[in-house]
Residue frames as a rotation matrix with the C-alpha (Angstrom) as fourth column:
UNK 1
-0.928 0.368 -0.061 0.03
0.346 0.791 -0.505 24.31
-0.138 -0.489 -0.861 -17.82
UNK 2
-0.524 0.851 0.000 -3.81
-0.350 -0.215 0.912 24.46
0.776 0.478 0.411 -18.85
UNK 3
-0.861 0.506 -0.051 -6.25
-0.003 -0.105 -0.994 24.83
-0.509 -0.856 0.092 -16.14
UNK 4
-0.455 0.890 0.006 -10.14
0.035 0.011 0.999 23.88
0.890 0.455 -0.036 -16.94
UNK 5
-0.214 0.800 0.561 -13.23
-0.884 -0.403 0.236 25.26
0.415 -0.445 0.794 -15.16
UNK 6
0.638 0.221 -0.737 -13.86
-0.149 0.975 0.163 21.10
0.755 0.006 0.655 -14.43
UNK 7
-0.309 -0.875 -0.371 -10.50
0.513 0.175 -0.840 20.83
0.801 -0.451 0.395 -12.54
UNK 8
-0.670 0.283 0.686 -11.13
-0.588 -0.767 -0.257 23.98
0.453 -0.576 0.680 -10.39
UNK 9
0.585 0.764 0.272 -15.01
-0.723 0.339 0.603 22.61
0.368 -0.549 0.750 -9.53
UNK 10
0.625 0.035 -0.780 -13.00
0.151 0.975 0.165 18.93
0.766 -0.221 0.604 -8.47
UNK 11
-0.423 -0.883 -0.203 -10.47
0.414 0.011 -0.910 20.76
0.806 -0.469 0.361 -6.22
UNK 12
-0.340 0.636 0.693 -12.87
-0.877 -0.481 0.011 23.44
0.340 -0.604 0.721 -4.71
UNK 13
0.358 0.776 -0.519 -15.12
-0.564 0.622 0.543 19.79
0.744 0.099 0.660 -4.19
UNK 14
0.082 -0.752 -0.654 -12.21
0.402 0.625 -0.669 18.03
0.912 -0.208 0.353 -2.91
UNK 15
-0.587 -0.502 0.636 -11.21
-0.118 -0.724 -0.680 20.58
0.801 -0.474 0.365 -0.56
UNK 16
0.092 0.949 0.303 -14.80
-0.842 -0.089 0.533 20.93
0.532 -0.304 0.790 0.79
UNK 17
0.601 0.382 -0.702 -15.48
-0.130 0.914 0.385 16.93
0.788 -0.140 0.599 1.36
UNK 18
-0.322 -0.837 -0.443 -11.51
0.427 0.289 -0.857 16.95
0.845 -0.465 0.264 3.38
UNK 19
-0.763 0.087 0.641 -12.67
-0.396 -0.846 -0.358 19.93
0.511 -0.527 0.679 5.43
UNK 20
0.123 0.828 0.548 -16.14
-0.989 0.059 0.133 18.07
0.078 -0.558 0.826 6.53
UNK 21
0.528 -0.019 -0.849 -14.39
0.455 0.851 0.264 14.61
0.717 -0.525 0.458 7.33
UNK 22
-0.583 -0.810 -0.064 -11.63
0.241 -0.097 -0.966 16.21
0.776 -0.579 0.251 8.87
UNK 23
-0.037 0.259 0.965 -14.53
-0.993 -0.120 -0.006 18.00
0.114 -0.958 0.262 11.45
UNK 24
0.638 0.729 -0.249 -16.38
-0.624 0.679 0.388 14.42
0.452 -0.092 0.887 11.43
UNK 25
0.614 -0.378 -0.693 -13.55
0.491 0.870 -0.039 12.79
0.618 -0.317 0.720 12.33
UNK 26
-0.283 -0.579 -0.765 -12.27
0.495 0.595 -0.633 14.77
0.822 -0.558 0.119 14.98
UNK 27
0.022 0.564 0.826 -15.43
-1.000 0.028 0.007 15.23
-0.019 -0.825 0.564 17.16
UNK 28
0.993 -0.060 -0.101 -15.72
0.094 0.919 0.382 10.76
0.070 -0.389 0.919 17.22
UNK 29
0.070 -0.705 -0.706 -11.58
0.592 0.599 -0.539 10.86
0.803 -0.380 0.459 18.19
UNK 30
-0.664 -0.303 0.684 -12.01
-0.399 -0.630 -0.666 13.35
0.633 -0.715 0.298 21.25
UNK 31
-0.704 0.468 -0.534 -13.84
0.666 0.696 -0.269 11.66
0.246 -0.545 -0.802 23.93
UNK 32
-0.437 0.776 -0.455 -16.25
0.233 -0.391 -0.890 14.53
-0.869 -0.495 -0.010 24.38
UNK 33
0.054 0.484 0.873 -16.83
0.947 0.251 -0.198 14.79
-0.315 0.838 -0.445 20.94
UNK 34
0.512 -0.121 -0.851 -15.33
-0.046 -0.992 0.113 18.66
-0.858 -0.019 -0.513 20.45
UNK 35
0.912 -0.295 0.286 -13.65
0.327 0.100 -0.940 19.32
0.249 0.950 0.188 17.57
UNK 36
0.241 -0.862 0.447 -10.82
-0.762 -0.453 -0.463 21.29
0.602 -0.229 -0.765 19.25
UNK 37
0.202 -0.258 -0.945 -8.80
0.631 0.772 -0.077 19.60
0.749 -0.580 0.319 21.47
UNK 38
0.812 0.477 0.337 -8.36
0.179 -0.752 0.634 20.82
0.556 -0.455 -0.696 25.10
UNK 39
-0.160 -0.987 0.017 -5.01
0.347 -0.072 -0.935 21.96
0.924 -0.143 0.354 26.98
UNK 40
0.687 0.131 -0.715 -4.56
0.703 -0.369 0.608 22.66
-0.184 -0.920 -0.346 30.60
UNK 41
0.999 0.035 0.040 -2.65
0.049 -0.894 -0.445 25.98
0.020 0.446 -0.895 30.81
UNK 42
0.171 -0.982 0.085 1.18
-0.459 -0.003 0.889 24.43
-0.872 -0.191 -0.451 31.16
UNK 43
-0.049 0.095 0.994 0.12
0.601 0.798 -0.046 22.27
-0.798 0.595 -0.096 28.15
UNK 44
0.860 0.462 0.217 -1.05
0.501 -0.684 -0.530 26.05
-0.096 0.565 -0.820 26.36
UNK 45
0.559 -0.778 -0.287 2.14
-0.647 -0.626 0.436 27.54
-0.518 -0.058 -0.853 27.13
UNK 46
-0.424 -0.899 0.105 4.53
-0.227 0.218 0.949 25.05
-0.877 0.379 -0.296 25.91
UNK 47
0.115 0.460 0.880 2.19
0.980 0.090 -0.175 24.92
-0.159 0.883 -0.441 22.41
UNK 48
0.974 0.036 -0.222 2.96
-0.039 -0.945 -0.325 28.78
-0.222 0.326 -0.919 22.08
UNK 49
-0.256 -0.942 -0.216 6.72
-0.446 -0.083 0.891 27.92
-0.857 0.324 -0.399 22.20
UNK 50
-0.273 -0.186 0.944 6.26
0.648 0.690 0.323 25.22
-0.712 0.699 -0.068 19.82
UNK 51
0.510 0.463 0.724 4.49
0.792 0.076 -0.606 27.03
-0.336 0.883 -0.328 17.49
UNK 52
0.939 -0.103 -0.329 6.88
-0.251 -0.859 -0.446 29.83
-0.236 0.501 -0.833 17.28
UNK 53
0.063 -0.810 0.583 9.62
-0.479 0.488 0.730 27.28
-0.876 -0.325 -0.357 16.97
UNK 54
0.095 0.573 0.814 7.78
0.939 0.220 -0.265 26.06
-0.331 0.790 -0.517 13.94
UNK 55
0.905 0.379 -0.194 7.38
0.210 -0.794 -0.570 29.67
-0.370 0.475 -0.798 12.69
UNK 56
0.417 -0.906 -0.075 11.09
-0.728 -0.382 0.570 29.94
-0.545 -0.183 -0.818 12.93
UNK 57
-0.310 -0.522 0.795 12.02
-0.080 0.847 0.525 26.90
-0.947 0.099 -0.304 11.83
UNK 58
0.377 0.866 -0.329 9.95
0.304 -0.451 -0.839 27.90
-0.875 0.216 -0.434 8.87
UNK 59
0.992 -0.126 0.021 11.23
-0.085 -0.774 -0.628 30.67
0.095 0.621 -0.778 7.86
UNK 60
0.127 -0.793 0.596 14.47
-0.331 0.532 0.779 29.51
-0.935 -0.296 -0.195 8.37
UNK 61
-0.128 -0.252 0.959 14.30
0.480 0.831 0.282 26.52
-0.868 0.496 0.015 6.00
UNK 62
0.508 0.851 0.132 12.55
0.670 -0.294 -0.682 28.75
-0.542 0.434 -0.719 3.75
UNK 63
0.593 -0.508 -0.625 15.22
-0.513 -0.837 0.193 31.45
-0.621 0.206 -0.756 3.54
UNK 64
-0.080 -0.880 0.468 17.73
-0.384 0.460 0.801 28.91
-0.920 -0.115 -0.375 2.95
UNK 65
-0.041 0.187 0.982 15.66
0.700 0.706 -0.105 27.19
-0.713 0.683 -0.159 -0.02
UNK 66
0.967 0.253 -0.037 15.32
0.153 -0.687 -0.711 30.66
-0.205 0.681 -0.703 -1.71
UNK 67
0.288 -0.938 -0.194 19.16
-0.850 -0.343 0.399 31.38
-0.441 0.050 -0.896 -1.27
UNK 68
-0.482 -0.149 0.864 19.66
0.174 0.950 0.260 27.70
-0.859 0.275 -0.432 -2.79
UNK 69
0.213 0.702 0.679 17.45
0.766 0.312 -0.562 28.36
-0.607 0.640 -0.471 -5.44
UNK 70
0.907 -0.153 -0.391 18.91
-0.316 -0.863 -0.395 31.84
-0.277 0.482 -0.831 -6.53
UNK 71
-0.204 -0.934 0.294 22.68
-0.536 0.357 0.765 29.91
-0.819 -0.002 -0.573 -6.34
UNK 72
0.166 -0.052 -0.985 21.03
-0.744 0.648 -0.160 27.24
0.647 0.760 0.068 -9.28
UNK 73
-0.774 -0.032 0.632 22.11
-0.371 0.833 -0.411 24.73
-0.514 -0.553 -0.656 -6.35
UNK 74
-0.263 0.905 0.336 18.28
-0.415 0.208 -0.886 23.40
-0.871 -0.372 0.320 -7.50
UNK 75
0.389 0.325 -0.862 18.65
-0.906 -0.033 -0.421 23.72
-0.165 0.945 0.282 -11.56
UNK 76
-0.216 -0.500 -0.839 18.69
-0.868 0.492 -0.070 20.33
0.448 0.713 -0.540 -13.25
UNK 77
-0.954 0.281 0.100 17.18
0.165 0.775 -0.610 18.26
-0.249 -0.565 -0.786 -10.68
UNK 78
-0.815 0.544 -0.201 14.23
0.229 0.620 0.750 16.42
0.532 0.565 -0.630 -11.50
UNK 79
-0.564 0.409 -0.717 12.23
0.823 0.345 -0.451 17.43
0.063 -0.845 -0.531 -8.73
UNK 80
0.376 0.723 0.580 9.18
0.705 -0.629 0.327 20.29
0.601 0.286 -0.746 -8.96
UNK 81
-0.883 -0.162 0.440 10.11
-0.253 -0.625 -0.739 23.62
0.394 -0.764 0.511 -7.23
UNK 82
0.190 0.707 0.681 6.96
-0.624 -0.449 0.639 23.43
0.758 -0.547 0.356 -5.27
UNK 83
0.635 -0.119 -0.764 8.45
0.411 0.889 0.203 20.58
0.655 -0.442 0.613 -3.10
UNK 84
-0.338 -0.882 -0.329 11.19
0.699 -0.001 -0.716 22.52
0.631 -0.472 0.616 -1.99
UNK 85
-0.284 0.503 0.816 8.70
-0.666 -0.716 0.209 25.17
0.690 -0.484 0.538 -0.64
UNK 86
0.460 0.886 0.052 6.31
-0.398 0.154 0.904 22.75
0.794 -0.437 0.424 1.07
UNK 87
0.312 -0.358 -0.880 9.25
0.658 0.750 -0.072 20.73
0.686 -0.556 0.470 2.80
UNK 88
-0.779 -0.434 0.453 9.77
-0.052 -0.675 -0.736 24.34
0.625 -0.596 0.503 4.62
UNK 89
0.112 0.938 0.328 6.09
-0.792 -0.115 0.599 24.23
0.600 -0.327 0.730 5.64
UNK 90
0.692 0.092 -0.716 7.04
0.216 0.920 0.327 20.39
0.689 -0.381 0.617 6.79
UNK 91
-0.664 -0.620 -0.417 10.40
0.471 0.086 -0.878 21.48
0.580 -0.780 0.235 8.92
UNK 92
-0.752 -0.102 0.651 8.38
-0.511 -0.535 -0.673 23.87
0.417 -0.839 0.350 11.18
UNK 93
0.356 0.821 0.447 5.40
-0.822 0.047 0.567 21.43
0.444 -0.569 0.692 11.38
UNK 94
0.263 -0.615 -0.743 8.14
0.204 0.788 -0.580 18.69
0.943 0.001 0.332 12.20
UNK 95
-0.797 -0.562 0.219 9.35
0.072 -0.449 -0.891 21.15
0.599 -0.694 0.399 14.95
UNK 96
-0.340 0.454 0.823 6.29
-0.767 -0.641 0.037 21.99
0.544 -0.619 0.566 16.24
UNK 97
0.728 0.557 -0.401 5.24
-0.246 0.757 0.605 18.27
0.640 -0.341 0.688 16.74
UNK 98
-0.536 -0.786 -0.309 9.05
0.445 0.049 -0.894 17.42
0.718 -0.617 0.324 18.33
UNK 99
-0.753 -0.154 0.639 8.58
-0.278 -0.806 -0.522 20.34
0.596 -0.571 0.564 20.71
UNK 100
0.017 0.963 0.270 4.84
-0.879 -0.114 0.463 19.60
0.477 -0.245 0.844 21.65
UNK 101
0.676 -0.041 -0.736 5.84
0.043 0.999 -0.016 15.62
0.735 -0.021 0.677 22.53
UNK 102
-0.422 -0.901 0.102 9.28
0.114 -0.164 -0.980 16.50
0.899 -0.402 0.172 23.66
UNK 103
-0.943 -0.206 0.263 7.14
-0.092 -0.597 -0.797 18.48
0.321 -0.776 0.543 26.69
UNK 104
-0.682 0.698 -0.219 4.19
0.643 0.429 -0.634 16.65
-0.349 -0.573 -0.742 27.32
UNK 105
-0.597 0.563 -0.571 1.77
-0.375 -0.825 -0.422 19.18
-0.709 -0.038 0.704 25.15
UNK 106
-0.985 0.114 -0.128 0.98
-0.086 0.316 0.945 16.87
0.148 0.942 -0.301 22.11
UNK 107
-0.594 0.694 -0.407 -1.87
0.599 0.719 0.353 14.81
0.537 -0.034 -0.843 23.51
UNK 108
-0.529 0.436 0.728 -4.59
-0.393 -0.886 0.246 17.32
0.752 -0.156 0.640 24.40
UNK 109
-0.807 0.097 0.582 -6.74
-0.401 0.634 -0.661 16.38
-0.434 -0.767 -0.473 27.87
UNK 110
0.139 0.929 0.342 -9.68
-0.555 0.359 -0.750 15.23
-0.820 -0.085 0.566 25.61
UNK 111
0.162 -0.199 -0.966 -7.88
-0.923 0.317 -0.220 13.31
0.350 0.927 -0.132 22.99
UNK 112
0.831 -0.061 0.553 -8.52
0.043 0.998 0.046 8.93
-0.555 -0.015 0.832 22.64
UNK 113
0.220 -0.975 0.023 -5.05
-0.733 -0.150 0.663 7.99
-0.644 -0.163 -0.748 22.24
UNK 114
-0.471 0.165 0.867 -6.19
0.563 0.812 0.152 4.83
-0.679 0.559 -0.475 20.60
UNK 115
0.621 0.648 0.441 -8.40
0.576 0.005 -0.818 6.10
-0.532 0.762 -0.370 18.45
UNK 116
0.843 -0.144 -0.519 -5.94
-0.420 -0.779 -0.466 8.67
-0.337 0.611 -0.717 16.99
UNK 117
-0.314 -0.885 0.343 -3.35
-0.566 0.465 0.681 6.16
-0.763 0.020 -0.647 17.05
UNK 118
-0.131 0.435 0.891 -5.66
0.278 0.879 -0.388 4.26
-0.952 0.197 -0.236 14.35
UNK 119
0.905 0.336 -0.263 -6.39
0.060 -0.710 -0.701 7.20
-0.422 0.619 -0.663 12.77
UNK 120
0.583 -0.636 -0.506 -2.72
-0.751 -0.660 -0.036 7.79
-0.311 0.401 -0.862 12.25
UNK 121
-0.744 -0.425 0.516 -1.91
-0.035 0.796 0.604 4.13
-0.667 0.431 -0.607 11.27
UNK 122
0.635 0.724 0.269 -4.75
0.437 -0.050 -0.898 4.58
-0.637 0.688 -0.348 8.33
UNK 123
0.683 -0.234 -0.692 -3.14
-0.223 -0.969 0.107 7.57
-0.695 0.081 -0.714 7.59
UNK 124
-0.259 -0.790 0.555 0.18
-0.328 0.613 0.719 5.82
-0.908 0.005 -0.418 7.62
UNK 125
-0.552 0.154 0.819 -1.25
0.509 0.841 0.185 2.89
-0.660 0.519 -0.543 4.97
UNK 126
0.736 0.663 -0.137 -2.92
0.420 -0.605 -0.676 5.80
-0.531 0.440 -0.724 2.72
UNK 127
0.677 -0.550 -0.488 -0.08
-0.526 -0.826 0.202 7.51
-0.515 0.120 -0.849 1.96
UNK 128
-0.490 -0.671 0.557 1.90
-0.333 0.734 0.592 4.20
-0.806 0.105 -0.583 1.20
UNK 129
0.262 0.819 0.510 -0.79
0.378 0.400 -0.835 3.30
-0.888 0.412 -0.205 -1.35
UNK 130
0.789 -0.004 -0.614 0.75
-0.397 -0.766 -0.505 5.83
-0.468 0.642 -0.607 -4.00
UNK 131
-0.111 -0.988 -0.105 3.75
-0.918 0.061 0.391 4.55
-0.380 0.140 -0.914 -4.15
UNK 132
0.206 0.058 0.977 2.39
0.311 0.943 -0.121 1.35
-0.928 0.329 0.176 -5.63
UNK 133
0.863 0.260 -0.433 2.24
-0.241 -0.541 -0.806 3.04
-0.443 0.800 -0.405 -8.69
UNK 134
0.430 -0.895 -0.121 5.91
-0.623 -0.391 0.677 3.96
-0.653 -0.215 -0.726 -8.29
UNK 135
-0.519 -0.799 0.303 7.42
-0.659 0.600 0.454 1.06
-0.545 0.036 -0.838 -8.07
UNK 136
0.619 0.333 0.711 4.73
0.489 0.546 -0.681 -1.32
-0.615 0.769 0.175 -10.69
UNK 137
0.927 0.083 0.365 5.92
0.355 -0.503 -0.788 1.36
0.118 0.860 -0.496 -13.22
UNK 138
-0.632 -0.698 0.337 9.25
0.739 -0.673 -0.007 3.09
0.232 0.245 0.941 -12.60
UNK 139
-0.194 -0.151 -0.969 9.82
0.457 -0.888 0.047 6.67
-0.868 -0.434 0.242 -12.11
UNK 140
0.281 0.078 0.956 8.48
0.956 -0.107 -0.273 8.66
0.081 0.991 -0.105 -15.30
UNK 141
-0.224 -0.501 -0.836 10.00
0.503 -0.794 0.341 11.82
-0.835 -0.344 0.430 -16.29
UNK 142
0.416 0.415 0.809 8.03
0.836 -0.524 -0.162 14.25
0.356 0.744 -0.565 -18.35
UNK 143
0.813 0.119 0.570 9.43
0.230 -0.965 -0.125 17.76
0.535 0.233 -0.812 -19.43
UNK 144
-0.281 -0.885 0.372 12.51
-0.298 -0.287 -0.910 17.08
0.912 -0.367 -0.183 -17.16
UNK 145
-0.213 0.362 0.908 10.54
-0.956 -0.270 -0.116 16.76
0.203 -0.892 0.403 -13.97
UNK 146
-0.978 0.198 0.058 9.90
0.155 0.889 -0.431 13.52
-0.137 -0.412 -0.901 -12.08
UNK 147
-0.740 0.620 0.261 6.13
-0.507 -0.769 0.389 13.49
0.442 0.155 0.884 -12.94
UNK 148
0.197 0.885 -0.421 4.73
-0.312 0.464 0.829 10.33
0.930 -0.032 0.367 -11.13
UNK 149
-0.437 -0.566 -0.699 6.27
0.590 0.405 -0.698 10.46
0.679 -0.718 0.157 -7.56
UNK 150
0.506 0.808 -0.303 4.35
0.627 -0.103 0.772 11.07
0.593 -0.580 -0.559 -4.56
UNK 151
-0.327 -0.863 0.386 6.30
0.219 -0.466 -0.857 14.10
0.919 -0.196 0.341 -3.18
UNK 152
-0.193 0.212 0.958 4.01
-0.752 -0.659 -0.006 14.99
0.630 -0.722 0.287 -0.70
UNK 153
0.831 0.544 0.120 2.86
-0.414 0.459 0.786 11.95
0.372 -0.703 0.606 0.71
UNK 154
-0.066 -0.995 -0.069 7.11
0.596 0.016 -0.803 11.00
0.800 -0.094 0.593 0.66
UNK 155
-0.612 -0.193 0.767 7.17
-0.335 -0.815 -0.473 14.31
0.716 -0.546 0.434 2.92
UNK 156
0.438 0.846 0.302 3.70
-0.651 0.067 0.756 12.97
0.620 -0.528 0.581 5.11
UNK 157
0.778 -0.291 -0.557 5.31
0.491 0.834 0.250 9.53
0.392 -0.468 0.792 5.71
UNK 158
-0.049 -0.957 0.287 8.60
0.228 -0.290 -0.929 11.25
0.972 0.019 0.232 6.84
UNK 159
-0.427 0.323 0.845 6.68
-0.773 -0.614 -0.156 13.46
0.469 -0.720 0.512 9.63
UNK 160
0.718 0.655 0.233 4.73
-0.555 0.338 0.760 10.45
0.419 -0.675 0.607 10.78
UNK 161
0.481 -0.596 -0.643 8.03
0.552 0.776 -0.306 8.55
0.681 -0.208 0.702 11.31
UNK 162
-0.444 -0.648 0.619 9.57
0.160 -0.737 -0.657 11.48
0.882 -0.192 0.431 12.84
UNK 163
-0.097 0.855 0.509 6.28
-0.706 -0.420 0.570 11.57
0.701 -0.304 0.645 14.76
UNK 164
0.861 0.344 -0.375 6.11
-0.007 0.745 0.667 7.98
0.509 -0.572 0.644 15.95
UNK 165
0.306 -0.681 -0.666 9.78
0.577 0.688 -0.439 7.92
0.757 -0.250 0.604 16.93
UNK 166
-0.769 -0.155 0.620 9.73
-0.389 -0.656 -0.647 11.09
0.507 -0.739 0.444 19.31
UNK 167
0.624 0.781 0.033 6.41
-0.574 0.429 0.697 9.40
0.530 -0.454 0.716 20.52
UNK 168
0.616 -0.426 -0.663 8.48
0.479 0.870 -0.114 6.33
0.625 -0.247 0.740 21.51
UNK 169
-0.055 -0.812 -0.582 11.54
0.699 0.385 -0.603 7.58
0.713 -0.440 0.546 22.98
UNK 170
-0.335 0.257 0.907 9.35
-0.778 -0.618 -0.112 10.42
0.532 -0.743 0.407 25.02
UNK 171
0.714 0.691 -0.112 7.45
-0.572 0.668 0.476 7.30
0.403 -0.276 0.873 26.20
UNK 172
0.551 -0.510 -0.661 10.34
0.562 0.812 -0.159 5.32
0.617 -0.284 0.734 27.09
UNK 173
-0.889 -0.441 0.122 12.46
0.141 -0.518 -0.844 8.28
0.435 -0.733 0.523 29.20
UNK 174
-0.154 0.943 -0.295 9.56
-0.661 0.124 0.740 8.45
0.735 0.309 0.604 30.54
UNK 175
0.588 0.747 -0.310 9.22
-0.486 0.633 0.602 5.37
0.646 -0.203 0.735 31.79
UNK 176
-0.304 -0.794 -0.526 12.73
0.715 0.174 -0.677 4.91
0.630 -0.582 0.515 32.54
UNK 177
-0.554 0.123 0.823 11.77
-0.420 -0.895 -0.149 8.45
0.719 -0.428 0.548 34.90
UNK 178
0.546 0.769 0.333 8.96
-0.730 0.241 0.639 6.08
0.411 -0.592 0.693 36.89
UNK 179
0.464 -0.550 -0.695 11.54
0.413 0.828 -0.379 3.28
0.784 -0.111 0.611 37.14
UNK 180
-0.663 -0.575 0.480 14.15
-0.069 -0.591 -0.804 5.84
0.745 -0.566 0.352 38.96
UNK 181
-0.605 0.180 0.776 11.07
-0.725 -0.527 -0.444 7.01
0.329 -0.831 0.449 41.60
UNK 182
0.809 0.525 -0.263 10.01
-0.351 0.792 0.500 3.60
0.471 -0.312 0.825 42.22
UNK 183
0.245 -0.626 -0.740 13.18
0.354 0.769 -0.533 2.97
0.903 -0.131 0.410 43.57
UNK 184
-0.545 -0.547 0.635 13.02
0.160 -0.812 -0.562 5.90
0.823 -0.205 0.530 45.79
């Protein structure tokens, strides 16, 4: 693979521009306009499990994809090795979001629920946008390798589904939970 001094300057560029929306856009979705979000300290604790639940979960998936990958379990499939790395990076951030939702820690006390809900239906319809490609054209395979499939954003959309449906059915037990002591 051939690498030019041009490329490099558009990633380094890239990188940059993501890094200064991402602040911009999340000091206008926190209602005080912070960039962090803020956690009371039962909300801080159960984000330390999560995130070593995630670490685990991690390394975990990780081990497993190297021991899969020394077996050949991997050779002959169309599919870049760097996918099978990042989708470890995706189980623990899969876990940490579960976990964080699961226990009331996601939603930080200065975070617009709407607004990040918008943010993450954008998101959502961004990621879907590749895949036009896809399907106009077919699946092309160059050198063996699938070479025009969105793997990562495949892997994004996955987490946000994963994302909205623990949203939902925390929200609904939940509610069934207010139902119960309204009757009491």
């Amino acid at each position: 693979m051939e690498y030019s001094m041009g490329k490099a300057a558009g990633v380094a560029t890239g990188i940059i521009l993501g890094l200064v929306l991402c602040f911009i856009l999340f000091k206008r979705l926190n209602n005080n306009h912070k960039v962090k979000s803020e956690y009371d300290e039962r909300q801080r604790l159960i984000r330390g499990r999560s995130y070593m639940f995630a670490f685990y979960g991690t390394i975990i998936t990780e081990a497993i994809m190297i021991c899969l990958s020394f077996s050949g379990v991997f050779e002959g499939l169309p599919i870049p090795d760097y996918v099978y790395h990042v989708t470890s990076m995706f189980v623990g951030l899969i876990t940490l979001v579960i976990h964080s939702v699961w226990n009331g820690a996601y939603w930080g006390l200065n975070n617009n629920i709407k607004k990040y809900t918008i943010t993450f239906i954008v998101l959502f319809i961004f990621n879907l946008v590749p895949f036009v490609g896809v399907f106009k054209n077919g699946i092309v395979i160059e050198n063996g390798y699938i070479s025009n499939f969105p793997f990562m954003n495949f892997l994004v959309i996955i987490m946000m589904v994963i994302l909205l449906v623990t949203l939902l059915a925390r929200k609904r037990i939940d509610n069934m939970e207010e139902g119960r002591e309204d009757c009491l």
